[in-house]
NUTI-492462 format. One record per residue (C-alpha): x, y, z; residue in one letter. Coordinates in steps of 0.2 Angstrom, whole numbers, padded with zeros to 4 digits, always signed. Layout:
// residues N
XYZa;...
//
This chain:
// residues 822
-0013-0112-0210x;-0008-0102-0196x;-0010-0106-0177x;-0025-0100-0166x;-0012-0091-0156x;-0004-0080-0172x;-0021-0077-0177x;-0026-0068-0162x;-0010-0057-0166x;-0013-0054-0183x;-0032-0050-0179x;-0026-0038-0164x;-0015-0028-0176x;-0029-0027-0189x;-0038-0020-0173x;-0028-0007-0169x;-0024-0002-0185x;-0043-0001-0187x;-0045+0010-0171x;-0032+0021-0179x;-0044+0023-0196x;-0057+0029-0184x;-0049+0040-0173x;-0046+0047-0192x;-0063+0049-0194x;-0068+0056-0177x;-0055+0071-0180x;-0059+0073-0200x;-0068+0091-0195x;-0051+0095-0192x;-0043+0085-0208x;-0054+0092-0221x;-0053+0110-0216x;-0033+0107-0221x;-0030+0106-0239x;-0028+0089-0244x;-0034+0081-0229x;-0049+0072-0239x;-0036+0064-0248x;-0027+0059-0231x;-0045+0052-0226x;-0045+0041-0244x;-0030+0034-0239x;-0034+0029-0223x;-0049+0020-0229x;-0041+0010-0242x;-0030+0004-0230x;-0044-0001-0220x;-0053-0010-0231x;-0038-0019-0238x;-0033-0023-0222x;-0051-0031-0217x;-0052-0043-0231x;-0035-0049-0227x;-0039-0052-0211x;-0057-0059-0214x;-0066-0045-0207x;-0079-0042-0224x;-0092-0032-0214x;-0079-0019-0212x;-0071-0022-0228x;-0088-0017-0236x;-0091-0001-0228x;-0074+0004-0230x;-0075+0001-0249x;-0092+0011-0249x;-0083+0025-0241x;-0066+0025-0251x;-0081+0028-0266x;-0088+0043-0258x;-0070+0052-0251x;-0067+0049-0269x;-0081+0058-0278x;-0091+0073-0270x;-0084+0083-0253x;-0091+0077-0238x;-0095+0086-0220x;-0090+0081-0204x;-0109+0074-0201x;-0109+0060-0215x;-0092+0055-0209x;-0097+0053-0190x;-0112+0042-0197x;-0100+0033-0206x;-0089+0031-0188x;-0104+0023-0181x;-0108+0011-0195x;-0090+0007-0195x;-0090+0005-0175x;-0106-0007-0176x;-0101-0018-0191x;-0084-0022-0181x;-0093-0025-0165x;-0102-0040-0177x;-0087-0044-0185x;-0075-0046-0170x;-0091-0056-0158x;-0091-0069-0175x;-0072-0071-0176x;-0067-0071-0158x;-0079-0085-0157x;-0069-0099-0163x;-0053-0093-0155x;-0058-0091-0138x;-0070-0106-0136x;-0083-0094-0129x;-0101-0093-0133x;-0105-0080-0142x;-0113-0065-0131x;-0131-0061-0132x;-0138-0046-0142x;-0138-0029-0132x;-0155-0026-0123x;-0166-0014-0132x;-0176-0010-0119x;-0180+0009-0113x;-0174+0019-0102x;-0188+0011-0090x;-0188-0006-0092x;-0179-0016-0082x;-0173-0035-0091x;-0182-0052-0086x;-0170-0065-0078x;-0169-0081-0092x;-0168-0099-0082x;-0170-0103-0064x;-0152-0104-0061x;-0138-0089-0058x;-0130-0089-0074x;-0148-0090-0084x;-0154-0077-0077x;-0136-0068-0076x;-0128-0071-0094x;-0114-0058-0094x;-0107-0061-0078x;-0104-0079-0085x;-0100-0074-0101x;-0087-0062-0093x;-0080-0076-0080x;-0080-0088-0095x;-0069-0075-0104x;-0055-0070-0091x;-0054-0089-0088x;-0050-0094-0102x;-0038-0079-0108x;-0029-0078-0089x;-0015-0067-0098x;-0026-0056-0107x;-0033-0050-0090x;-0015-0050-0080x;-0013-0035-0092x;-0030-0028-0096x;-0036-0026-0080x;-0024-0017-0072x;-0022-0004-0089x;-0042-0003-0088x;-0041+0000-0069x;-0029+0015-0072x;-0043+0022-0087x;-0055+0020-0076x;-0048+0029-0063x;-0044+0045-0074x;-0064+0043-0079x;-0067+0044-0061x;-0057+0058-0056x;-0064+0069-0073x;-0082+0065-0070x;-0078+0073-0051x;-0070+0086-0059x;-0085+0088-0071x;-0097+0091-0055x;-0090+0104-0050x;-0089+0113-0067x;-0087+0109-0084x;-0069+0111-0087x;-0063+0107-0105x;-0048+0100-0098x;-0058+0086-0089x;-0069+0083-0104x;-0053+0079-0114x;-0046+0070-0102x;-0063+0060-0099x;-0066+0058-0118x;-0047+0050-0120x;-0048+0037-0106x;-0064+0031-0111x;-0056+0030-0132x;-0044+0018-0125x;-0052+0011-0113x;-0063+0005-0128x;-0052+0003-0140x;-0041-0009-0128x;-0057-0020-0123x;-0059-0025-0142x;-0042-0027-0145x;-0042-0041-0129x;-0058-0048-0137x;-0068-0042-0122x;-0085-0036-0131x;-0095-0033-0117x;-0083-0018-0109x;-0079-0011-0125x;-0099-0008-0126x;-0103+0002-0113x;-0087+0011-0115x;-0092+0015-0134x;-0110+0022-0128x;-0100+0033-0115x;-0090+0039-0128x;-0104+0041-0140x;-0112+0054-0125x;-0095+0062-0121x;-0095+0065-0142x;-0111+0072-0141x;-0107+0083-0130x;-0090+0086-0138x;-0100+0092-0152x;-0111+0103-0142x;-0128+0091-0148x;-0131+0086-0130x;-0124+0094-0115x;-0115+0086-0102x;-0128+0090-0088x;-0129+0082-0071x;-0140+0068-0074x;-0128+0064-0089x;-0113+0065-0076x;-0123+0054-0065x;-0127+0042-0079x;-0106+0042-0084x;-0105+0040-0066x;-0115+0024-0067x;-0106+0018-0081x;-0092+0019-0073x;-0097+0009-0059x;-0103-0007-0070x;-0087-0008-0079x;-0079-0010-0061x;-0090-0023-0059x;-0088-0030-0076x;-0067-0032-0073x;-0070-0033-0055x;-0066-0020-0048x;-0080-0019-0036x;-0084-0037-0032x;-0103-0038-0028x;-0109-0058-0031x;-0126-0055-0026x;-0127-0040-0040x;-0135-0047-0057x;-0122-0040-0071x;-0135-0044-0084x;-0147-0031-0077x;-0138-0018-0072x;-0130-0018-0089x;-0144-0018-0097x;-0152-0001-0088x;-0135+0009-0088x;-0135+0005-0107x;-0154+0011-0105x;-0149+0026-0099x;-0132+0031-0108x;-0144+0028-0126x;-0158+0040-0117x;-0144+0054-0118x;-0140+0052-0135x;-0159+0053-0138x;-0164+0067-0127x;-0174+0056-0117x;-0173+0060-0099x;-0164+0043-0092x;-0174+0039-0078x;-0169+0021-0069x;-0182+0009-0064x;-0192+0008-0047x;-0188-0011-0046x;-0173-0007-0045x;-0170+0005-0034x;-0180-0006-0023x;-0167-0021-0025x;-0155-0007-0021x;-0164-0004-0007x;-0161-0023-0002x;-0143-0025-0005x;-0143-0009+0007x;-0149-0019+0020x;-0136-0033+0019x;-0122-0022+0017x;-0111-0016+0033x;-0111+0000+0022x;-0121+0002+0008x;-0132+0017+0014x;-0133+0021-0006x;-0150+0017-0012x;-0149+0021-0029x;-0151+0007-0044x;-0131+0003-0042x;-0131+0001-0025x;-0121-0017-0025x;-0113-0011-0036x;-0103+0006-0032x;-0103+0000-0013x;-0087-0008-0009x;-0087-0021+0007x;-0082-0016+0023x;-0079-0029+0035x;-0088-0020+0049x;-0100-0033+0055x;-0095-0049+0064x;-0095-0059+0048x;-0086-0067+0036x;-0086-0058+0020x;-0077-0062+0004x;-0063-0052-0001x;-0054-0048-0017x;-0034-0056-0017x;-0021-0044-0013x;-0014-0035-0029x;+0000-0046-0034x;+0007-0032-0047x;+0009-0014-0047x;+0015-0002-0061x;+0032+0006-0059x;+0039+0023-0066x;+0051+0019-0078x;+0065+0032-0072x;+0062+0022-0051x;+0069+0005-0061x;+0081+0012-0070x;+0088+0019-0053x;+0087+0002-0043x;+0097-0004-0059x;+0109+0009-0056x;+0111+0002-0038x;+0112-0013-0043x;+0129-0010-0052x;+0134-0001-0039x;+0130-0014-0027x;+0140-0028-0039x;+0153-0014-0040x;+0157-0016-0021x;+0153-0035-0020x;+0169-0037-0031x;+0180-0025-0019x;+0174-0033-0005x;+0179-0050-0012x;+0196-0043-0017x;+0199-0039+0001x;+0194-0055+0005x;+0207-0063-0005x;+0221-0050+0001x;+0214-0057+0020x;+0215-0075+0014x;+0234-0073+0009x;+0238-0063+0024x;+0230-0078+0036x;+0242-0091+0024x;+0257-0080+0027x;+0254-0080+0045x;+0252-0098+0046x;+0268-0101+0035x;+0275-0090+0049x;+0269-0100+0062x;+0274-0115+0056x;+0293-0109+0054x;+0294-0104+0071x;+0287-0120+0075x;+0300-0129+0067x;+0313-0119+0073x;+0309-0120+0089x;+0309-0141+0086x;+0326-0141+0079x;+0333-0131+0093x;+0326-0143+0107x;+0333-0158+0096x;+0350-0152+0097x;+0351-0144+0113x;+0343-0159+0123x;+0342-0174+0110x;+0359-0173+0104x;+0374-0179+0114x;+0389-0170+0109x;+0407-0176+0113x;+0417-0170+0127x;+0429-0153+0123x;+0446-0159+0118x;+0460-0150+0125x;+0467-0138+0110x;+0486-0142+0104x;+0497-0128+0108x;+0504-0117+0095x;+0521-0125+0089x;+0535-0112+0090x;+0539-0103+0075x;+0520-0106+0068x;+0509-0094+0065x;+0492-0089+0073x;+0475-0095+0066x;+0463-0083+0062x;+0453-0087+0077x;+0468-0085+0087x;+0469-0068+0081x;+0453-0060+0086x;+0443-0060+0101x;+0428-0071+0100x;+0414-0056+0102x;+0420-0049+0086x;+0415-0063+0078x;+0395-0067+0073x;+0389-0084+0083x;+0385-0097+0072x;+0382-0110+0087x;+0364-0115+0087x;+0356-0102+0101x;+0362-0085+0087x;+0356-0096+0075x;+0338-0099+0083x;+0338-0079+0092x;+0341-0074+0073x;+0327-0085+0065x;+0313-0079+0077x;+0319-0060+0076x;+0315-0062+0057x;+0299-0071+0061x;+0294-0058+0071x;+0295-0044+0061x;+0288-0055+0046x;+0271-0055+0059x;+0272-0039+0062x;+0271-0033+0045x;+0259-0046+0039x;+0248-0038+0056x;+0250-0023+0051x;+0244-0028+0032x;+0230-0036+0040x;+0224-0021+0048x;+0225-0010+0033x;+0216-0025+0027x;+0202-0024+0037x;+0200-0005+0038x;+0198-0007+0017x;+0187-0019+0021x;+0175-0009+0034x;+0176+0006+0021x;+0170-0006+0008x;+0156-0015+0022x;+0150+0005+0025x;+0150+0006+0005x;+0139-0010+0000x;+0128-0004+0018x;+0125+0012+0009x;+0119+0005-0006x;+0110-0008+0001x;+0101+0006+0010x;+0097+0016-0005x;+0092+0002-0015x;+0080-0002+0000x;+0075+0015-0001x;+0071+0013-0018x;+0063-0004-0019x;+0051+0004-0007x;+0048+0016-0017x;+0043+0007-0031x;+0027-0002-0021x;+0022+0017-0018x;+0008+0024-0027x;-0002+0040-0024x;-0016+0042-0014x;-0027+0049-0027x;-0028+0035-0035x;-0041+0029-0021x;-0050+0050-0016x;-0060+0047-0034x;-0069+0032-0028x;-0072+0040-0011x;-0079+0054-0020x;-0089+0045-0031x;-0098+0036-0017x;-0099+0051-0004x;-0109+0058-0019x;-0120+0044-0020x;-0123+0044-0002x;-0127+0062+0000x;-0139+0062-0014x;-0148+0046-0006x;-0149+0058+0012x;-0154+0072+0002x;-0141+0082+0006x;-0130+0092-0005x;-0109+0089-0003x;-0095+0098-0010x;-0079+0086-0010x;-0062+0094-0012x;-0046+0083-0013x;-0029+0089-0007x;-0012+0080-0007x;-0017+0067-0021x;+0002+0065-0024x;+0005+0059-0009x;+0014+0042-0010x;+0009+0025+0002x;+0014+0010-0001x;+0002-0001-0013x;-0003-0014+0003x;-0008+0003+0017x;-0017+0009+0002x;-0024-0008+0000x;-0029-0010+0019x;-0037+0009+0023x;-0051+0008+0009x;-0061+0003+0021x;-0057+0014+0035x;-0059+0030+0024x;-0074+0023+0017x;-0082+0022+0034x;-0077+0039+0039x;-0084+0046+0022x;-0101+0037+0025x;-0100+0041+0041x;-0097+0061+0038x;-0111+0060+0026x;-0123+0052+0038x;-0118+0062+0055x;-0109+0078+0049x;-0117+0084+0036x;-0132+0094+0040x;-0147+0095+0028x;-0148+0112+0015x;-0162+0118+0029x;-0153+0116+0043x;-0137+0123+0035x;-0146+0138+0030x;-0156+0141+0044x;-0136+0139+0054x;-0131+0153+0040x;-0121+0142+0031x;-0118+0137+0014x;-0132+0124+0009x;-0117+0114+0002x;-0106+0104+0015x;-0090+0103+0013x;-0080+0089+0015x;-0061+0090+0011x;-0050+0073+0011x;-0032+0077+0010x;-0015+0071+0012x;+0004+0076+0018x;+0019+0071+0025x;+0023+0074+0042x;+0043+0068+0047x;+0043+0047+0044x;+0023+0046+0042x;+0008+0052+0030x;-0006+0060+0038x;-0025+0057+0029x;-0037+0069+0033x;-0055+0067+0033x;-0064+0086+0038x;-0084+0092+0035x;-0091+0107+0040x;-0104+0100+0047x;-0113+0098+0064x;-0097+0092+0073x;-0098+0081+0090x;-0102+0086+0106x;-0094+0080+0119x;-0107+0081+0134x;-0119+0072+0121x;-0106+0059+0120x;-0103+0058+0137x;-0125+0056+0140x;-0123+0042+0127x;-0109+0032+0135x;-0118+0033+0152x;-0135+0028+0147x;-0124+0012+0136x;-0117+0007+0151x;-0098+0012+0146x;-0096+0024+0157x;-0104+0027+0175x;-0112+0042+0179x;-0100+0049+0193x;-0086+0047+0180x;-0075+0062+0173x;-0070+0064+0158x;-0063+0077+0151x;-0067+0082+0131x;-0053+0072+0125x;-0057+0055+0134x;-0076+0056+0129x;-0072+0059+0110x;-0063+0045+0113x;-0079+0035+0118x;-0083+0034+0100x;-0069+0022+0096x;-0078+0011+0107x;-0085-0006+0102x;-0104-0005+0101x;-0105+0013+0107x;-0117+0023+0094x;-0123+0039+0095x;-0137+0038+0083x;-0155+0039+0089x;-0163+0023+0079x;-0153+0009+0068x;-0153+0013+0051x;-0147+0008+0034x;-0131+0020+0038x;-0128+0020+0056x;-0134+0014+0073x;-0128-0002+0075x;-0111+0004+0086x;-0099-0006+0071x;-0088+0007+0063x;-0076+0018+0071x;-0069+0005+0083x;-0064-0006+0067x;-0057+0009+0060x;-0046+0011+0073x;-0041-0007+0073x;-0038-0008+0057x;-0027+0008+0056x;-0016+0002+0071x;-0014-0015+0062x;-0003-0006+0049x;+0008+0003+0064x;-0004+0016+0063x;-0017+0027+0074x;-0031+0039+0072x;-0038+0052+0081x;-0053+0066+0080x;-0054+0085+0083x;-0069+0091+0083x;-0078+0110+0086x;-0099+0110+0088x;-0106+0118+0075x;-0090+0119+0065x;-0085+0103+0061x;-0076+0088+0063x;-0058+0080+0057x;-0052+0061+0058x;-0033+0063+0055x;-0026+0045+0050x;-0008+0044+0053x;+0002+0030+0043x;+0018+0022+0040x;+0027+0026+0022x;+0029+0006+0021x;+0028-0009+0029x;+0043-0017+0023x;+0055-0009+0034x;+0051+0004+0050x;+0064+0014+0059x;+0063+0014+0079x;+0069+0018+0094x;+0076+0002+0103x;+0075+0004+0123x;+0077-0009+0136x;+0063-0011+0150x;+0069-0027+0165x;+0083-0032+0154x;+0069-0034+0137x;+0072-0025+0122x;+0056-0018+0115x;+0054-0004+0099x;+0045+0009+0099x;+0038+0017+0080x;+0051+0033+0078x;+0034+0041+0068x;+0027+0040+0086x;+0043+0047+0097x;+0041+0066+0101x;+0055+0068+0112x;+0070+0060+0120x;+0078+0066+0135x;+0090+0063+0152x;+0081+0068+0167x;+0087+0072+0185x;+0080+0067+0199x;+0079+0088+0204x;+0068+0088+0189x;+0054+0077+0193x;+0041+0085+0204x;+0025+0079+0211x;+0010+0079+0197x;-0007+0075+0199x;-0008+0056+0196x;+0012+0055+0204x;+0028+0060+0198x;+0028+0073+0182x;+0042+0081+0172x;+0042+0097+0162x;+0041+0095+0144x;+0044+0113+0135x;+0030+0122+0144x;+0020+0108+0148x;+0021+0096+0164x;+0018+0080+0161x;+0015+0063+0169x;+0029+0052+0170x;+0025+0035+0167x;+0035+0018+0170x;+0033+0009+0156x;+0035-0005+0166x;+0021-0002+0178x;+0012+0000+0161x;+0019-0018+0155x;+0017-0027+0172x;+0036-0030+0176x;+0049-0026+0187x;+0060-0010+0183x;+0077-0012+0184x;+0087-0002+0197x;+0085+0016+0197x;+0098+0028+0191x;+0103+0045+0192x;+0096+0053+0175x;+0083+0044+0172x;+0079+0038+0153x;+0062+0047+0145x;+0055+0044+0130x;+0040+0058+0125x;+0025+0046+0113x;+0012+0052+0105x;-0004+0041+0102x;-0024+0040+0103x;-0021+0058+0099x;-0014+0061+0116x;+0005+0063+0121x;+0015+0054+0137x;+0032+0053+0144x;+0038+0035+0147x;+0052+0031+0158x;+0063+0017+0150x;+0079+0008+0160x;+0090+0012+0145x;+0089+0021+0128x;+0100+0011+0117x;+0097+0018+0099x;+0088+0020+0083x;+0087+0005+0071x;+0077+0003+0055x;+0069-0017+0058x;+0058-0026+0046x;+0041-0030+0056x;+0030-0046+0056x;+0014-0049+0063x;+0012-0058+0079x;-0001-0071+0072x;-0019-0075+0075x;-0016-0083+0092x;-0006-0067+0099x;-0014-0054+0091x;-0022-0040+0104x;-0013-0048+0120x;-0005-0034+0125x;+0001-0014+0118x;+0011-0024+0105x;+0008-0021+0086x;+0022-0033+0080x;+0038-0043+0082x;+0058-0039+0075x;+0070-0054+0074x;+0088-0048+0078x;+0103-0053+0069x;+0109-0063+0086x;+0091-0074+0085x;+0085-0061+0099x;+0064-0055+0097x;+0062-0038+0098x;+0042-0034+0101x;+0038-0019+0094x;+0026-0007+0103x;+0009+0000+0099x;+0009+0020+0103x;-0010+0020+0101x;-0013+0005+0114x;+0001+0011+0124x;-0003+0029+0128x;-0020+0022+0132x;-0016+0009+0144x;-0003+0022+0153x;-0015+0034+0153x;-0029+0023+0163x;-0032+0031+0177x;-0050+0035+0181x;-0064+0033+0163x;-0053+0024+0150x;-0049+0012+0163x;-0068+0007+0164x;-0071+0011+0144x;-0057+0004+0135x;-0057-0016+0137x;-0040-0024+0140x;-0035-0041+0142x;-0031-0050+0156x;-0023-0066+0162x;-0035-0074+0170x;-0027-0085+0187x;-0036-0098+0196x;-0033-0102+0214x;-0031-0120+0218x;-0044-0128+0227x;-0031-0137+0239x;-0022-0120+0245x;-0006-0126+0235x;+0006-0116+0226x;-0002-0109+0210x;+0003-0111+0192x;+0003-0104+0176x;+0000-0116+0163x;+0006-0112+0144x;-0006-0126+0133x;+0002-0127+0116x;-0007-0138+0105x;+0004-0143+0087x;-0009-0152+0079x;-0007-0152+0060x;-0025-0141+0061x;-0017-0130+0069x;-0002-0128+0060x;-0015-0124+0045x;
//
């Protein structure tokens, strides 16, 4: 008897091979205007049904068997065969809920409501999952098959998308190509949740595909109350897989009315939702930082934004991310390259390792002969010089006696020990000049692996990128939903989708770009009668766009709409208390005032605004990431929001410049300029000394007036570096400019974290910390001079004078508890 385990493979295959017999039947129009293709269809079928009462499906084996009969006698048209799909699709629904049973330990899931298209289901039970039987049904599922959703969630994620992006598509025309692309994403989006085992999905995808058919076949046409429906249905399989985490949403009861409503379209019945719910909607509106969406799926299609001072609960980082086939193969290639220089480099190793032994056999030689010749000349005690015998007469000279004793070679131990370190001296200078060749191989090799750690950084990188698109469709899709709750009527266009971020920045600005669609919606965007009576289209535009600009992406939210006004700002900050009334700010500085905390510029609290929490946490969370944002805005025109972000976190290049003997970076993204100025070049500016940039005179600032420290000694040129941030530019005067460096940037931690224009911290490869500035934070403290001063809060060290007129002193209270540490 086979194994639970291989009979959830062996039943998955009968699946799929079952889904193929009915994608059969869905094209057999097509089949049985070909000759022959009635037999293709028998073929099919008998496959299916021997295939079923193999694998214990008998529902489906029966129906197969009654159709095999009729493909076999009398011609059939394509309106028996797409009852028979149905039949087929219900009698494997009951099949696959029987056997899955036993297998997945689960209980078995309830019958689908029958209810209306205006009912709305009674809750069973007193407790969350009585009254809420899918939701545990569905939590009971993925916790019991945890590998099942480590690979079905994320392929239905991607489908879902697509049915996102298609349904936009569809709203602003009907476009075959989207309806193709719609229908094919929800076929396997619903073929995949029965193949898994999860029931529940594959039924509301099957009623979406059962509209998109219908409309396929021209029965029922996709009008905008069906895309709103689809639209719906979209949003509950989010919730379903968790996409959209919502605790407080009842899965049971929203499921139940979008299934309402998706069987009202295949009836012709208009699919109204239910007032109940629209009033618990309604509710969850009022508890949501953001919901402003008063619809039925309120809870649901509203994602959490953690804009109110509260702890909300939050989804897990995405721990896996699908990468382009062609992107691994090149970081494979790399790889052999990289393992290709590993292996020279260690060859020059070895060559270095003999030269080091040949110059310490070399040393040791000399060291020996230099011990030999001290033994003989001073240790030994040679006998005193005999006189020589003369020559007898008549006897011939010795050889010795015959030359002089210059022409002969000294063998005495000085020529012996001169000789012995001459040859030791050019063995060391060979073996030198072996080690340099040596080590210049070696540094060529170093620059080699350097590049290809590079490139394989680069491309590593790029596999955590994903396109931005993948995140417009859900903006969209609630944009939509809140401009039909204002009553007004919005136009969305995307541009840029293929820009690339990298997975966790795409991660981290949902919520920002959520806020500043909601808030577009709510503030910009005027009504159809006020747009008209302005002469403009009753349809706002809202564009959401993205491009590259040098190291950064730029995200761009724009309307059409009303725009801001800067004196009605400037009336708002003063009659908040940000601002006094004798301050001046010029346009600039007040559509600054915005980012302020609490600062609100809507007449009464609502649902959608007037609580002062948004923009500010958009701006802090976007400089979180090593990012900034800033707003453009013309009255009566419109308003943009430009978000400029980082390519990745992992790795960022910067400037390295030194400031009273510190090393501080600055984001490269965020460095305009870099330049050498004379002291004949600065010249007196409104708020001190000022240097021409281009065209423009600028302010020059000591970035260490701005940090609080000593500057080091002045010099002739003096160093300037030109930042960009808040939307504003200003030139910085640094000691030294040393150069450009790619670091890897961690946070500074919880205890840290706002002290200061500092965004993060860069250990060196001596142990050094490099902090790395934040452009935003430092262009506005350098440029407090007057307003920002009193509008921006900054933090302070706080000192306190002692009481007995002593020295003063700054305490430093570290407290390493083990709470703490955790």
């Amino acid at each position: 008897m086979a194994e639970p385990a291989d009979q959830e493979f062996l039943r998955s295959i009968f699946l799929m091979e079952a889904w193929d017999t009915v994608a059969a039947l869905e094209g057999a129009a097509a089949t049985l205007a070909r000759p022959g293709g009635q037999d293709a269809l028998f073929v099919v079928t008998h496959r299916l049904k021997g295939a079923a009462s193999l694998h214990g499906f008998p529902k489906i084996a029966e129906l197969a068997a009654e159709l095999e009969e009729e493909l076999a006698g009398q011609p059939l048209d394509t309106r028996a065969l797409t009852t028979r799909r149905s039949e087929i699709d219900a009698r494997r629904e009951a099949d696959t809920r029987e056997s899955l049973r036993p297998a997945s330990g689960a209980p078995a899931p309830p019958p689908a409501a029958t209810a209306g298209p205006g009912s709305v289901a009674t809750p069973v039970g007193a407790g969350p999952m009585d009254s809420d039987p899918i939701r545990a049904e569905l939590e009971a599922f993925f916790a019991g098959n945890r590998d099942v959703a480590s690979y079905f969630v994320p392929e239905a994620t991607e489908h879902l998308e697509s049915v996102t992006g298609a349904l936009g598509a569809l709203e602003r025309g009907v476009d075959p190509d989207s309806v193709a692309r719609l229908f094919r994403a929800v076929h396997t989006l619903k073929g995949a949740a029965y193949v898994v085992g999860c029931a529940r999905v594959g039924e509301i995808a099957h009623r979406m595909e059962d509209v998109l058919v219908a409309a396929r076949e021209g029965s029922r046409p996709l009008t905008a109350a069906a895309i709103e429906t689809l639209f719906a249905a979209d949003g509950v399989l989010r919730l379903m897989l968790g996409l959209a985490p919502d605790p407080r949403a009842n899965v049971t009861d929203i499921a139940t009315r979008v299934r309402a409503r998706l069987d009202a379209l295949l009836t012709g019945e208009s699919p109204v939702s239910a007032t109940p719910a629209r009033d618990a909607a309604a509710e969850t509106a009022r508890t949501e930082p953001i919901a402003n969406i008063p619809s039925p799926l309120a809870a649901l299609l509203s994602a959490p934004r953690p804009a109110l001072p509260r702890v909300e609960p939050r989804r897990p980082p995405r721990q896996t991310i699908r990468v382009n086939l062609e992107r691994l193969d090149a970081l494979m290639d790399l790889i052999g390259e990289m393992l290709i220089g590993r292996e020279r480099v260690e060859r020059r190793l070895d060559e270095v390792d003999r030269v080091g032994d040949a110059l310490l056999a070399s040393r040791a030689r000399l060291a020996q002969c230099v011990a030999d010749f001290e033994r003989r000349q001073f240790d030994a005690r040679e006998p005193a010089q005999r006189p020589k015998p003369a020559a007898a007469p008549g006897v011939a000279l010795s050889v010795a006696e015959m030359f002089a004793e210059l022409e002969f070679d000294r063998y005495d131990d000085a020529g012996i020990f001169a000789r012995t370190v001459a040859e030791i001296a050019a063995d060391i200078a060979e073996l030198q000049s072996q080690l340099g060749t040596g080590t210049r191989a070696l540094r060529d090799d170093m620059a080699h692996v350097h590049r290809i750690t590079g490139a394989l950084r680069t491309e590593i990188g790029r596999a955590r990128l994903v396109p931005i698109g993948s995140v417009f469709g859900r903006f969209v899709r609630q944009g939509q939903e809140a401009a039909r709750a204002a009553g007004k009527t919005v136009r969305f266009e995307t541009r840029g989708e293929g820009v690339e971020l990298d997975t966790s920045i795409i991660e981290q600005i949902v919520d920002p770009l959520l806020h500043l669609v909601q808030n577009t919606i709510a503030h910009g965007i005027e009504t159809p009668e006020e747009r008209r009576a302005l002469g403009k289209d009753p349809a706002g535009a809202v564009t959401l766009s993205a491009a590259y600009e040098g190291g950064a992406v730029l995200v761009e939210v724009a309307d059409d709409g009303r725009g801001i006004d800067p004196d009605f700002v400037r009336r708002r900050a003063v009659a908040q208390g940000f601002v006094s009334a004798t301050t001046e700010l010029d346009d600039r500085r007040a559509l600054d005032l915005i980012f302020l905390p609490g600062f609100s510029t809507a007449a009464a609290v609502t649902t959608a605004a007037g609580r002062g929490v948004g923009l500010d946490v958009v701006r802090t969370n976007v400089r979180k990431l090593n990012g900034d944002v800033e707003v453009h805005s013309v009255v009566g025109e419109g308003t943009r929001f430009i978000l400029r972000l980082p390519l990745t976190l992992l790795v960022s290049e910067a400037l390295v410049v030194t400031v009273a003997n510190e090393r501080l970076a600055v984001p490269l993204n965020a460095v305009q300029l870099v330049m050498q100025v004379r002291a004949e070049d600065v010249h007196a500016g409104a708020r001190g000394d000022a240097v021409l940039v281009g065209d423009e005179s600028m302010d020059l600032v000591s970035l260490a007036g701005v940090l609080g420290v000593e500057a080091g000694p002045r010099r002739a040129r003096r160093s300037v570096i030109v930042v960009r941030g808040a939307g504003r530019t200003v030139a910085l005067e640094v000691d030294e400019i040393l150069h450009k460096q790619d670091i890897v940037i961690k946070p500074l931690g919880r205890f840290l974290e706002g002290v200061g224009p500092y965004g993060g911290a860069s250990v060196g490869a001596d142990g050094r910390v490099t902090l790395m500035l934040d452009p935003g934070t430092l262009v506005e403290i350098a440029d407090r001079g007057t307003a920002v001063e009193h509008a921006i809060p900054q933090t302070r060290i706080v000192e306190t004078a002692d009481e007995t007129g002593g020295d003063r002193h700054r305490v430093l209270l570290v407290d390493d508890s083990v709470s703490v540490r955790r």
